[in-house]
C-alpha positions as protocol buffer text, in pm:
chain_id: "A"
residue {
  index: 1
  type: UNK
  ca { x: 16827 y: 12317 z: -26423 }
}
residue {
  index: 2
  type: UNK
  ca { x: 16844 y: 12530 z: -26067 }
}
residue {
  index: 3
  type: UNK
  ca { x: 16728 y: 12926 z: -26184 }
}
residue {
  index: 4
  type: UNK
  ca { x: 17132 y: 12977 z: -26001 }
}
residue {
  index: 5
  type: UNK
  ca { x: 17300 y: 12806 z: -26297 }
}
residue {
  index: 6
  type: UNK
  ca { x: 17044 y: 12902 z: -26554 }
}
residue {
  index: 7
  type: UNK
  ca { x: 17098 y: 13288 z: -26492 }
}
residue {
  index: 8
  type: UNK
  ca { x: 17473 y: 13267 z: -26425 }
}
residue {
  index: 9
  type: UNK
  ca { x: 17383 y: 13400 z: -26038 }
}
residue {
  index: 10
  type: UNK
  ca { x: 17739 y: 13526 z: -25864 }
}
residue {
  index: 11
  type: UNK
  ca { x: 17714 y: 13593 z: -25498 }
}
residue {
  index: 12
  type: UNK
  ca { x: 17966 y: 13827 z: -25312 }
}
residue {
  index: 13
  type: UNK
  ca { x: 18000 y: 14061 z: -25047 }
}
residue {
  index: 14
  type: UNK
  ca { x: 18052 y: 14042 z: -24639 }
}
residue {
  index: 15
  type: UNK
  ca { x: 17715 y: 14153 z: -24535 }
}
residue {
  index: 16
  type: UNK
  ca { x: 17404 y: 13949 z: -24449 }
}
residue {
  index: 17
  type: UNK
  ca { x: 17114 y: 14174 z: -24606 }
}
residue {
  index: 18
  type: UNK
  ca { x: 17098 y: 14064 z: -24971 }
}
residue {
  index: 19
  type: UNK
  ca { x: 17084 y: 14330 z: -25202 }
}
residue {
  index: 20
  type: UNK
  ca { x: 17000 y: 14210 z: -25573 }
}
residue {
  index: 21
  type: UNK
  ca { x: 17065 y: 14386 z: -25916 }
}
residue {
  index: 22
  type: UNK
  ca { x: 16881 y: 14327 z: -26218 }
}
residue {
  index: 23
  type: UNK
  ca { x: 16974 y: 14462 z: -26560 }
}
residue {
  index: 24
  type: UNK
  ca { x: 16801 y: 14648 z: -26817 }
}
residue {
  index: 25
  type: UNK
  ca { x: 16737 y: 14537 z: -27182 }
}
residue {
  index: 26
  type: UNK
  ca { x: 17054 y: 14540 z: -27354 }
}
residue {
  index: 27
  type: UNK
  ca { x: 17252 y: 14465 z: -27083 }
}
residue {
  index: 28
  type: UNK
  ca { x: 17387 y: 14223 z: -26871 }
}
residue {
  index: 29
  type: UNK
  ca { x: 17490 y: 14187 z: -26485 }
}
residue {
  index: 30
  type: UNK
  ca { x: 17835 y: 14355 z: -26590 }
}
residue {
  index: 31
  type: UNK
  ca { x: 17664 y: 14700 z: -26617 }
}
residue {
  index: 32
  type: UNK
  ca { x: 17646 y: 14708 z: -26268 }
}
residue {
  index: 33
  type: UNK
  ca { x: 18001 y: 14674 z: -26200 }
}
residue {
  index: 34
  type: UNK
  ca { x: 18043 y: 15067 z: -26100 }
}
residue {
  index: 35
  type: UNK
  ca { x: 17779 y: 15049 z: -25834 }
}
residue {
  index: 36
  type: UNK
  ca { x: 17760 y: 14676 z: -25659 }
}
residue {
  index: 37
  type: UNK
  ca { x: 18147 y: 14700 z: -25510 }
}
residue {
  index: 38
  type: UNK
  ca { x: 18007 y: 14995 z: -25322 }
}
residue {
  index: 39
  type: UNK
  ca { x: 17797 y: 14790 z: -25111 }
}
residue {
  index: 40
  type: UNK
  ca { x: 18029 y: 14445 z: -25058 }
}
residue {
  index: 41
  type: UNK
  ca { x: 18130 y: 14563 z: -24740 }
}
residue {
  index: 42
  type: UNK
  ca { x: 17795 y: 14602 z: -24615 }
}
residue {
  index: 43
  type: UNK
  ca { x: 17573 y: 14405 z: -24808 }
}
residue {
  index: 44
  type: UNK
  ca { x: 17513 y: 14012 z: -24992 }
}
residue {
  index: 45
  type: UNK
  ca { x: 17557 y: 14126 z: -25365 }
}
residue {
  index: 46
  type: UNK
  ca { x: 17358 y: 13893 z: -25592 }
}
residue {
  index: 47
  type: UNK
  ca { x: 17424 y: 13942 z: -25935 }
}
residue {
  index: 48
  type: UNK
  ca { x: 17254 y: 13746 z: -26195 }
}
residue {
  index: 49
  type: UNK
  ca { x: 17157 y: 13774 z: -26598 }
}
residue {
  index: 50
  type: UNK
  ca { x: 16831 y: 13775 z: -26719 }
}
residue {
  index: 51
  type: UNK
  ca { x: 16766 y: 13415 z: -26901 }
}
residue {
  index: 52
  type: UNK
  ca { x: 16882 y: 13435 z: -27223 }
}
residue {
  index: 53
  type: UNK
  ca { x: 17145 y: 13722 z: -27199 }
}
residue {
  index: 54
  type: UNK
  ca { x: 17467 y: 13790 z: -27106 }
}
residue {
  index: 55
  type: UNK
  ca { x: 17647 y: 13451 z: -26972 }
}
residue {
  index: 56
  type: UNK
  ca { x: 17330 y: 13307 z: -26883 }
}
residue {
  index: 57
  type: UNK
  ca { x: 17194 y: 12993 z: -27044 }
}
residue {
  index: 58
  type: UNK
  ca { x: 17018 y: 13072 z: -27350 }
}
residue {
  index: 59
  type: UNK
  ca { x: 16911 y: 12722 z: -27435 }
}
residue {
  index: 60
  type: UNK
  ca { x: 16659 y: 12774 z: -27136 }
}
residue {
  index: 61
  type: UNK
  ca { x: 16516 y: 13103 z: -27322 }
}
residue {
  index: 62
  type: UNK
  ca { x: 16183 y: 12975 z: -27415 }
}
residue {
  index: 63
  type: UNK
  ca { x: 15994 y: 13205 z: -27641 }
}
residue {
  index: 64
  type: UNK
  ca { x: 15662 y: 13140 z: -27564 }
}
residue {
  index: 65
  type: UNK
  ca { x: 15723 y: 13132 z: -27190 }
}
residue {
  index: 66
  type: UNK
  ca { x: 15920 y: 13493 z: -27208 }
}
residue {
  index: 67
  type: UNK
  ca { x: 15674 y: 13627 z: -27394 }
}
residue {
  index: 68
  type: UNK
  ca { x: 15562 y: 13790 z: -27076 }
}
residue {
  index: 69
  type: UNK
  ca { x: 15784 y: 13958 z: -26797 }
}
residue {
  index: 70
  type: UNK
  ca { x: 15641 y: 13765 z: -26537 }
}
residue {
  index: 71
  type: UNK
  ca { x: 15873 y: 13510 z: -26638 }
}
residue {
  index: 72
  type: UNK
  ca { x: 16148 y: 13669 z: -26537 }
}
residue {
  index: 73
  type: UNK
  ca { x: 15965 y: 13814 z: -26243 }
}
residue {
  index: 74
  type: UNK
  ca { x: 15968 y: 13418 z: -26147 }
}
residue {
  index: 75
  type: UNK
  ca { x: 16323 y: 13370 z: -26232 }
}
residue {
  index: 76
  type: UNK
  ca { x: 16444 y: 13627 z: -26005 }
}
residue {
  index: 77
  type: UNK
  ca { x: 16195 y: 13441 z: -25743 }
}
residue {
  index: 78
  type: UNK
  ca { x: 16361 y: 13104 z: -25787 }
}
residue {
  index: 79
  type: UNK
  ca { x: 16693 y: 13259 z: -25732 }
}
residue {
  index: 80
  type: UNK
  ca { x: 16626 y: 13397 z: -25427 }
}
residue {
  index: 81
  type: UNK
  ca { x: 16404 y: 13133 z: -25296 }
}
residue {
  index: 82
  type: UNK
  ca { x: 16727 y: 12838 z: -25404 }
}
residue {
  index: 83
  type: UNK
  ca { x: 16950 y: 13100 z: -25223 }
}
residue {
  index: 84
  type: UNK
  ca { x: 16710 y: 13155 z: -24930 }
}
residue {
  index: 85
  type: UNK
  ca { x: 16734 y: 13530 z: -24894 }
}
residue {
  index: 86
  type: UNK
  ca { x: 16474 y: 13716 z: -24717 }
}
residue {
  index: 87
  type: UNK
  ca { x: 16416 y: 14100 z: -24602 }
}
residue {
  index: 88
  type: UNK
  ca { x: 16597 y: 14132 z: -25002 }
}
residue {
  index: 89
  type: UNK
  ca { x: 16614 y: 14475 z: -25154 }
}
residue {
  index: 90
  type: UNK
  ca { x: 16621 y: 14461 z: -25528 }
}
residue {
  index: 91
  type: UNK
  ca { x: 16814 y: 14701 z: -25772 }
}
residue {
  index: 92
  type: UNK
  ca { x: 16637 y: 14708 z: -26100 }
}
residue {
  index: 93
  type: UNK
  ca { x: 16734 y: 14924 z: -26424 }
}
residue {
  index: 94
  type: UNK
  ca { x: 16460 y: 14971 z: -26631 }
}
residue {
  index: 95
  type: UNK
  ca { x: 16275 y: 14675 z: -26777 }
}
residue {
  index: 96
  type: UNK
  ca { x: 16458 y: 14486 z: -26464 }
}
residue {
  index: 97
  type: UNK
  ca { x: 16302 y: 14768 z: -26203 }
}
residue {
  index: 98
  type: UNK
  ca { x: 15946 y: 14595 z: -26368 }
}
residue {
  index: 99
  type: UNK
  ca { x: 16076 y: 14300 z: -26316 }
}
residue {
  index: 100
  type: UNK
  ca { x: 16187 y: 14362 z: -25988 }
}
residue {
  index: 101
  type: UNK
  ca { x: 15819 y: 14487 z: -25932 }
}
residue {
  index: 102
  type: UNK
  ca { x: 15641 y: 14188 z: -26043 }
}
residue {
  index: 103
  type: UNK
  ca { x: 15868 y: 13940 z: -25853 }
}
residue {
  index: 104
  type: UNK
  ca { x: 15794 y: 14187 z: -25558 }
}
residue {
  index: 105
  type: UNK
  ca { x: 15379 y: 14084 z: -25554 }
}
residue {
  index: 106
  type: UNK
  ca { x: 15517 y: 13720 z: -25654 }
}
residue {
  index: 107
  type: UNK
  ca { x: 15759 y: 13704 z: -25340 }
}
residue {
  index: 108
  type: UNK
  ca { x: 15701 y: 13956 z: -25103 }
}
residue {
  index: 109
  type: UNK
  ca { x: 15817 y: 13726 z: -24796 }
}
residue {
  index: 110
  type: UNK
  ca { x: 16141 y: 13723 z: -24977 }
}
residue {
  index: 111
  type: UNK
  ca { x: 16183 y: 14110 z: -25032 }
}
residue {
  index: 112
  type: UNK
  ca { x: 16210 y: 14402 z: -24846 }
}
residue {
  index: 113
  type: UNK
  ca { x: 16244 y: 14695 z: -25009 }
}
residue {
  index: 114
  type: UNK
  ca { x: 16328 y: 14825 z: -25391 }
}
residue {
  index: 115
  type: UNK
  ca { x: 16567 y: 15060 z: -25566 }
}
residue {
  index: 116
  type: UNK
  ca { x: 16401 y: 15133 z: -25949 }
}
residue {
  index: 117
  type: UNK
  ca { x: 16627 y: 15292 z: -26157 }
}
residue {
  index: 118
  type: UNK
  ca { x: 16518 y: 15475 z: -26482 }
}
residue {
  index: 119
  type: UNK
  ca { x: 16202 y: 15264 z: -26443 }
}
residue {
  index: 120
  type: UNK
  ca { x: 15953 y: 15270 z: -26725 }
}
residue {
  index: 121
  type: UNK
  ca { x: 15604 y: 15014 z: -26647 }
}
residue {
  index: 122
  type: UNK
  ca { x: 15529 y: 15160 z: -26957 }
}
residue {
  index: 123
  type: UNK
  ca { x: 15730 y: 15329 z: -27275 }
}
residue {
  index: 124
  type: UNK
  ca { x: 15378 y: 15430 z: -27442 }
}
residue {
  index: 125
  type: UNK
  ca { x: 15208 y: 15681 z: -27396 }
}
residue {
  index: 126
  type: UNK
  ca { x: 14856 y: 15677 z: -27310 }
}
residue {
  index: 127
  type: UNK
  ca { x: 14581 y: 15927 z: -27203 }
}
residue {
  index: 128
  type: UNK
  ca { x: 14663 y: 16060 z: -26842 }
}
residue {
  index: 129
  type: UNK
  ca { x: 15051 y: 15919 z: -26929 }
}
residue {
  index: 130
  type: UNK
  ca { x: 15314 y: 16001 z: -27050 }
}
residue {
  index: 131
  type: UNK
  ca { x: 15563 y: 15680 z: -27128 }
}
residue {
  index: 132
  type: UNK
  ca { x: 15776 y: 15909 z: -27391 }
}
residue {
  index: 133
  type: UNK
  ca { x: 15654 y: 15736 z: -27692 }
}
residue {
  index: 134
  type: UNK
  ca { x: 15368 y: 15732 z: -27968 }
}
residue {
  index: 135
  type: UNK
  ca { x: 15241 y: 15379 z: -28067 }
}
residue {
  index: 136
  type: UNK
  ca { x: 15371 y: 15426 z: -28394 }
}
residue {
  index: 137
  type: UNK
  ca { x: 15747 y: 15547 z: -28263 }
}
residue {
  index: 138
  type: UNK
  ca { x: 15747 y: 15202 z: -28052 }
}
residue {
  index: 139
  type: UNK
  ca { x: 15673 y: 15013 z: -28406 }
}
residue {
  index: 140
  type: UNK
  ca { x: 15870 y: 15182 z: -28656 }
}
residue {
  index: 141
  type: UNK
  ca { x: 16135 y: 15089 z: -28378 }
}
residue {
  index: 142
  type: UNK
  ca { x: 16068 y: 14758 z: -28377 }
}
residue {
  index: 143
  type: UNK
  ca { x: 16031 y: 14741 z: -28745 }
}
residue {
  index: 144
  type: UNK
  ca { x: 16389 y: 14878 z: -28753 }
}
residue {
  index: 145
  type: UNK
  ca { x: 16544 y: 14592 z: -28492 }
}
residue {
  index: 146
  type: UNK
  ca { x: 16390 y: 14340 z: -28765 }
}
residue {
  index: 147
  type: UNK
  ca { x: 16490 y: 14488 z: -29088 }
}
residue {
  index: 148
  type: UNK
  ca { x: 16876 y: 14495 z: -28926 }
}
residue {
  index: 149
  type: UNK
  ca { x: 16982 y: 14408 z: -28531 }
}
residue {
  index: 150
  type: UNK
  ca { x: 17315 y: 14533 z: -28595 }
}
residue {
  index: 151
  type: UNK
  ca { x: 17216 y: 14869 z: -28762 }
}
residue {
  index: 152
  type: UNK
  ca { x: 16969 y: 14912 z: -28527 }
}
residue {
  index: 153
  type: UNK
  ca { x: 17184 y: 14896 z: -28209 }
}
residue {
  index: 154
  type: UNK
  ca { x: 17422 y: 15146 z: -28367 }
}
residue {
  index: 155
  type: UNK
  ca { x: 17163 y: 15355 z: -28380 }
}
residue {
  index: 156
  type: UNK
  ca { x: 16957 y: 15291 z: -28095 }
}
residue {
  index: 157
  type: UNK
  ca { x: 17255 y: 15283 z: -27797 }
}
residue {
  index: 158
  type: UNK
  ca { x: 17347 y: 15663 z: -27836 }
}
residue {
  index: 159
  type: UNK
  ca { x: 16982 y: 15711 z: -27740 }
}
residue {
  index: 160
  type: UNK
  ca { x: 17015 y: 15496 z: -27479 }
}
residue {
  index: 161
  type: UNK
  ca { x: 17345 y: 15649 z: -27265 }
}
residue {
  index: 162
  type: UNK
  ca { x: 17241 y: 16011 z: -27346 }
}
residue {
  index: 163
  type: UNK
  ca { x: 17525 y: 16037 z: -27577 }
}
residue {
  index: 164
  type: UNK
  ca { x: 17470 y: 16279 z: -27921 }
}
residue {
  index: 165
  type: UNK
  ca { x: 17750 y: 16092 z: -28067 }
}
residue {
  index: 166
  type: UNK
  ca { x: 17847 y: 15717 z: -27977 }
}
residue {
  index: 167
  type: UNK
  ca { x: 18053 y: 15738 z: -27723 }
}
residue {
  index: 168
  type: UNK
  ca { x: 18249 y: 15493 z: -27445 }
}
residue {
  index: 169
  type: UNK
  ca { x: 17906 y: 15407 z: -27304 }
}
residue {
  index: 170
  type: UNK
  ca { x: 17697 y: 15354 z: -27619 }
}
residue {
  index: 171
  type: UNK
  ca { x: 17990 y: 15140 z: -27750 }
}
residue {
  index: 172
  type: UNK
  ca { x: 17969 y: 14902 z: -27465 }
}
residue {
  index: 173
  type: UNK
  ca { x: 17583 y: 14869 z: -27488 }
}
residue {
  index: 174
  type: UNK
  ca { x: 17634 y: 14828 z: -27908 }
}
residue {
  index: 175
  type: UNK
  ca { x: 17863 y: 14532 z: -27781 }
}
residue {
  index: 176
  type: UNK
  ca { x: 17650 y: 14370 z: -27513 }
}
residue {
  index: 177
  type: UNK
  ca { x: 17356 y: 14395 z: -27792 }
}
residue {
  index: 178
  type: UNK
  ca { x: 17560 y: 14207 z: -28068 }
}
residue {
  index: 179
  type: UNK
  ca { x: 17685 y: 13945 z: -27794 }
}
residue {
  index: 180
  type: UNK
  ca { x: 17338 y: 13862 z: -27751 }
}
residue {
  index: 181
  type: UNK
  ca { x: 17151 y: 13619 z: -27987 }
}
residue {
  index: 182
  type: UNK
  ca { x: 16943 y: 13864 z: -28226 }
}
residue {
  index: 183
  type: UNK
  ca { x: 16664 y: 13620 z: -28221 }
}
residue {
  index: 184
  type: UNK
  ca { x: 16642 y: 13636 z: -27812 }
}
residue {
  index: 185
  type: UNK
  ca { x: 16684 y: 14040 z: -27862 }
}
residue {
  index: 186
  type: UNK
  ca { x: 16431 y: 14118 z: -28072 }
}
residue {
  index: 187
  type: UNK
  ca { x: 16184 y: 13894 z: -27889 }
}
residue {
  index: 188
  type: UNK
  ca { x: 16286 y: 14065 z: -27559 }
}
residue {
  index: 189
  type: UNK
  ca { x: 16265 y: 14363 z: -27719 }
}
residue {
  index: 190
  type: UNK
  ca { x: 15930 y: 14364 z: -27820 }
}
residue {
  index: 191
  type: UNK
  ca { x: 15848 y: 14242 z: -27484 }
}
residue {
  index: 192
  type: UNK
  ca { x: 16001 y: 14521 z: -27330 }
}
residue {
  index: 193
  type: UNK
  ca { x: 15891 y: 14813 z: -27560 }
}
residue {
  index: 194
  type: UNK
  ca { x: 15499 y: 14650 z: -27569 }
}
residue {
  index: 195
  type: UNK
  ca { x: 15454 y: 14580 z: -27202 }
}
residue {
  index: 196
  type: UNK
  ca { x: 15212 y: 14794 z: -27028 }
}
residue {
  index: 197
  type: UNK
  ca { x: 15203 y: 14701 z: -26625 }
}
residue {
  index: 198
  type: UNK
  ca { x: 15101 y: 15016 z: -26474 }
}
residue {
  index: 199
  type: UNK
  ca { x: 14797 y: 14838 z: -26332 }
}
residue {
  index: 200
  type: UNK
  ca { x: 15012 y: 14637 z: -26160 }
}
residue {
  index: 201
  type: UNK
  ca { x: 15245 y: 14934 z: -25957 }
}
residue {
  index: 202
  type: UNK
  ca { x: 14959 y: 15023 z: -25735 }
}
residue {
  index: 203
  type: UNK
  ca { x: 14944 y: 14693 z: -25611 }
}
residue {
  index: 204
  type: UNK
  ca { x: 15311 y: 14713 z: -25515 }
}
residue {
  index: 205
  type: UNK
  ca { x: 15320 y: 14789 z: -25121 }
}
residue {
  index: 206
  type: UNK
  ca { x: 15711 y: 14811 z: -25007 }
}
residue {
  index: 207
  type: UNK
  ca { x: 15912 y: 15105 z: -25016 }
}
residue {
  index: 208
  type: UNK
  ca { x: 16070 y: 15201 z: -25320 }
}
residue {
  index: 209
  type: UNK
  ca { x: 16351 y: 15453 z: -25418 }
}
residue {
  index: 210
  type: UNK
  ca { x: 16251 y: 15567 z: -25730 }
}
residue {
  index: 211
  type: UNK
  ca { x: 16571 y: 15736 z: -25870 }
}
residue {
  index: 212
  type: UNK
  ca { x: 16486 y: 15948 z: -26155 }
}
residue {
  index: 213
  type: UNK
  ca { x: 16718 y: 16056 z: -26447 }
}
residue {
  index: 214
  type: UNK
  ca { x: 16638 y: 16415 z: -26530 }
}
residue {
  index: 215
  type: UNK
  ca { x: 16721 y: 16375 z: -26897 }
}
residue {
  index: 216
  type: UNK
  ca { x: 16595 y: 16030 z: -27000 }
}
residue {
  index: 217
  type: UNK
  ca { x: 16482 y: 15994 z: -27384 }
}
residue {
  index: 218
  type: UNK
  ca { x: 16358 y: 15674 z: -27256 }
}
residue {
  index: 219
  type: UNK
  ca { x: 16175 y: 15769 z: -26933 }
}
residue {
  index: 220
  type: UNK
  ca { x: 16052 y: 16141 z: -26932 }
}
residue {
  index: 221
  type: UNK
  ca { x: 16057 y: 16260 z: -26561 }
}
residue {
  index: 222
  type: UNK
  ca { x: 15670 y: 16221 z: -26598 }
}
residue {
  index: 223
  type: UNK
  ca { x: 15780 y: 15835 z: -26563 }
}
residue {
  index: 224
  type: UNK
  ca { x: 15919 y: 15904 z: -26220 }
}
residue {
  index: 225
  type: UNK
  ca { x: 15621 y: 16118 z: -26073 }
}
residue {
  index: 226
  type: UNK
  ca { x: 15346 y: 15917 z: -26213 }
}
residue {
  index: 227
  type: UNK
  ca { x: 15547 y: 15585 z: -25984 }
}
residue {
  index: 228
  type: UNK
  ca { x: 15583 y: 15795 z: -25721 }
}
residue {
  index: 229
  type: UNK
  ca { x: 15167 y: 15852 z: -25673 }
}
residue {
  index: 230
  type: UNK
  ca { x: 15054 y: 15524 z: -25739 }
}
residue {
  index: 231
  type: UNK
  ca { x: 15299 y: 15341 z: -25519 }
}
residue {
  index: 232
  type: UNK
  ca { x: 15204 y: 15411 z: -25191 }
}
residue {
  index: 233
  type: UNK
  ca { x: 15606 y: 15298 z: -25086 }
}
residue {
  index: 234
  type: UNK
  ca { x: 15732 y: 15527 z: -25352 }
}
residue {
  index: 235
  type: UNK
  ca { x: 15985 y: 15803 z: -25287 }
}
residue {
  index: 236
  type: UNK
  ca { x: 16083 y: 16013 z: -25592 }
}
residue {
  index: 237
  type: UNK
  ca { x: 16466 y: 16118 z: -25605 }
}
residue {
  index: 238
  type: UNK
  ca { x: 16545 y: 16280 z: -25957 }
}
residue {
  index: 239
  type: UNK
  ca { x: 16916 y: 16289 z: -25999 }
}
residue {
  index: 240
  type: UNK
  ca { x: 17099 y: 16545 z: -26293 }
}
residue {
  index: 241
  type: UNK
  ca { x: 17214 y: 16256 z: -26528 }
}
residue {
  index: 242
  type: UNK
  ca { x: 17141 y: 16261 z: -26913 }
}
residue {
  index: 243
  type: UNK
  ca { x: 17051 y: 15918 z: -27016 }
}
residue {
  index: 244
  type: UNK
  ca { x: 16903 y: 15595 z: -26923 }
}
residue {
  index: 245
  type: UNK
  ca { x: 17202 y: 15439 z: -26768 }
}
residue {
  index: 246
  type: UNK
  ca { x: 17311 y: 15647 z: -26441 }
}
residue {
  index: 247
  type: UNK
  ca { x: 17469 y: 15362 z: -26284 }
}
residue {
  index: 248
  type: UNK
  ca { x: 17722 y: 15369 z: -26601 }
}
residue {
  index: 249
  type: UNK
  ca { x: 17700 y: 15734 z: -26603 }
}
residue {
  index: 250
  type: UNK
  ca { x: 17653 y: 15868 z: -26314 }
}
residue {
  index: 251
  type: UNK
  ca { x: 17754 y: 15560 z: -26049 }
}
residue {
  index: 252
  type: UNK
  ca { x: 17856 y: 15793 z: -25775 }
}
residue {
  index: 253
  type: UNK
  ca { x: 17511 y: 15980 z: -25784 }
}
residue {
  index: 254
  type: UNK
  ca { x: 17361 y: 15625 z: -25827 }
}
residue {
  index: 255
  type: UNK
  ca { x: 17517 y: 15509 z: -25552 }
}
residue {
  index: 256
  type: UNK
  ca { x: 17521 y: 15803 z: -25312 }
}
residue {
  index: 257
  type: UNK
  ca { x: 17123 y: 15786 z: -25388 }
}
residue {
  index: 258
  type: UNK
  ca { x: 17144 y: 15395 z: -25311 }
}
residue {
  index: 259
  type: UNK
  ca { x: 17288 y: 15478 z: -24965 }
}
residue {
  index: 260
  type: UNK
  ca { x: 17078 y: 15711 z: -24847 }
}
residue {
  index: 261
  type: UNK
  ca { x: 16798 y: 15513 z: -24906 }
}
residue {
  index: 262
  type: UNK
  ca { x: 16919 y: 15218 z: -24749 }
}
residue {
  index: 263
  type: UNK
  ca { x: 16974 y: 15421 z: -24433 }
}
């Protein structure tokens, strides 16, 4: 099965630089549907889901395989190598900035540039960083997801969009969590939550728009600084969002960061 039809890849726009989004954990390419129309007049949109989520196919999520990100990382490398795109910049959220990241010192020749968004190489913290959690908050967490998805995502989305009380955004990421098979979740999820690839960021040579939020329960603005000295590429741009989501919440900061950045 081509990586295009695995990960449900959609291709749009009228201009010839390709400019790729990847999701977060939780979500799917629809999250990005405030921010990627800004660019179709300009830019190749490439949309795609991670395997396993959203509309992708989720009989190709294999758990021992995507027990690492670097799977993905190679996912999102066989999608642009089957579409042929070079001089790429990627748009990652999150887990997908990683992911973004790895597939950047897996396919260089294929991409350009990249735009991280709330990135987070790592949600632990350790000495000399701060990732926003103890080791114990990650697995009480994760102890939680097992014990009851559902419950879980009702409690963990609020968190997640910045929101005290569920609101229109946490709703839509409770959703996109219970479309989701909870068996390809929670695996993801402890994927996500456990991964530690900060070794890897210094090794990551393009330029990279680091766009801060500057209330992020998930990725303190320590995150952001930290990326910004160890990648050599990195430029730091914190915007005033509350939340891990500011392309849902804050899409016409997002994408007024995007731009510059592009120019």
């Amino acid at each position: 099965m081509s990586a295009i039809t695995k990960c449900n890849v959609k291709v749009s726009g009228a201009g010839s630089t390709p400019l790729v989004f990847v999701h977060g954990y939780g979500c799917d390419q629809n999250m990005w549907r405030f921010v990627a129309p800004a660019f179709s007049d300009t830019h190749k949109t490439v949309l795609y889901d991670l395997t396993g989520i959203g509309e992708s196919d989720s009989s190709a999520y294999d758990f021992p395989r995507y027990a690492s990100l670097e799977a993905h990382a190679e996912d999102l490398g066989e999608i642009l190598a089957e579409l042929d795109l070079s001089d790429a910049i990627v748009v990652g959220h999150s887990v997908g900035a990683t992911i973004a990241c790895l597939a950047a010192l897996r396919s260089s020749e294929r991409i350009k540039a990249l735009v991280l968004v709330a990135p987070s190489p790592c949600f632990i913290n350790h000495d000399g960083y701060t990732g926003g959690f103890d080791h114990q908050d990650i697995q009480q967490l994760l102890e939680l997801m097992e014990m009851n998805y559902f419950d879980w995502a009702q409690y963990v989305t609020p968190l997640i969009a910045g929101e005290k009380e569920a609101g229109e955004t946490a709703n839509e990421l409770t959703r996109s969590f219970c479309r989701t098979d909870p068996a390809i979740s929670k695996h993801f999820g402890r994927v996500t939550f456990l991964s530690d690839h900060r070794d890897d960021m210094s090794r990551v040579t393009h330029n990279a728009l680091i766009l801060q939020c500057s209330d992020d329960a998930l990725a303190p603005t320590d995150v952001g600084a930290w990326l910004a000295k160890q990648m050599r590429g990195g430029q730091l741009r914190e915007i005033e969002a509350t939340g891990h989501c500011p392309h849902m919440t804050e899409p016409a900061k997002t994408i007024a960061e995007i731009r510059n950045f592009l120019e």
